[in-house]
C-alpha positions in Angstrom: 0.3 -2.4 15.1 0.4 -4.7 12.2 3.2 -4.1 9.8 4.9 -6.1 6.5 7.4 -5.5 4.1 6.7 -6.3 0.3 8.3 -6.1 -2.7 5.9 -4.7 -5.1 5.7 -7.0 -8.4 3.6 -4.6 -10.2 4.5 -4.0 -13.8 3.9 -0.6 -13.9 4.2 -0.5 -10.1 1.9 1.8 -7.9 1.4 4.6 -10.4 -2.2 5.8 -11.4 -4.9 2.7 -11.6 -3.0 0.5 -9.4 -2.7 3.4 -7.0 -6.5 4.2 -7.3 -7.3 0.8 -6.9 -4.3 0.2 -3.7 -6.2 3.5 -2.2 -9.6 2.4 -2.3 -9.4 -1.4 -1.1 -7.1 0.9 1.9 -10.2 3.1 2.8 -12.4 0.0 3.0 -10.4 -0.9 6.2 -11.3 1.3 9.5 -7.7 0.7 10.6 -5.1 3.8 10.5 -2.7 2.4 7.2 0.5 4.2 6.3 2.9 3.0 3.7 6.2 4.0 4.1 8.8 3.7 0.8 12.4 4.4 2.1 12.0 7.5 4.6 9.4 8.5 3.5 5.6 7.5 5.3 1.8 8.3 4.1 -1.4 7.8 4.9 -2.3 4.9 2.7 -6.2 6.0 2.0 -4.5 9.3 0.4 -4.1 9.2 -3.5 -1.8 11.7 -3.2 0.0 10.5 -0.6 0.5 7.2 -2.6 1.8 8.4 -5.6 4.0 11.1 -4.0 6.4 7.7 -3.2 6.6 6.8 -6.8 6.6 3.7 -6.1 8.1 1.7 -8.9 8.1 -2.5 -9.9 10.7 -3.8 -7.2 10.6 -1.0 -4.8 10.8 -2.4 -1.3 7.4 -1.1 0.7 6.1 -1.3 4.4 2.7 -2.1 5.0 1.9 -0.5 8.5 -1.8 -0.4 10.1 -3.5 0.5 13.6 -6.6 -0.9 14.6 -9.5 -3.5 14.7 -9.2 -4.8 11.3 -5.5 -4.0 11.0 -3.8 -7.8 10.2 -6.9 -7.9 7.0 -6.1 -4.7 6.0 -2.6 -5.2 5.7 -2.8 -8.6 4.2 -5.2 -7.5 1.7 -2.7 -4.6 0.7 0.2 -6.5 0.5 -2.0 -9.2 -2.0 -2.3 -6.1 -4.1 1.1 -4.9 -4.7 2.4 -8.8 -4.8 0.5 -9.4 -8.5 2.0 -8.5 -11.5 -1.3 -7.2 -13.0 -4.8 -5.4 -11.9 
């Protein structure tokens, strides 16, 4: 298990296109991702699951994943959420 906690720099933080857009590079991965705001943990390849954190600009996140491509799909994820713009 691979996991890292970010500070998402976002402007609008994970909300709608930057969600779609977190979600989609996630489901390129064959790794099990979760992302986990506070106590709260979700599947990171579910759009629902992703906004249901609300995940603002300077929310505190961890990156978890499972599998073969698990350190890329993390570091790839946490790249994301690290710019200030999509």
């Amino acid at each position: 298990m691979v996991e890292k906690t970010t500070t998402v720099n976002l402007k609008t933080g994970l909300h709608a296109r930057p969600a779609a857009l977190f979600v989609q590079k996630a489901n390129q991965f064959s790794s099990e991702i979760f992302v986990a705001k506070g106590d709260k943990k979700v599947n990171a390849k579910s759009i629902m699951g992703i906004m249901s954190l609300a995940v603002a600009n300077g929310a505190e996140i961890s990156i978890s994943a499972e599998g073969s491509d698990a350190e890329d799909a993390v570091e790839a994820l946490v790249e994301i959420v690290s710019k200030e713009e999509l």
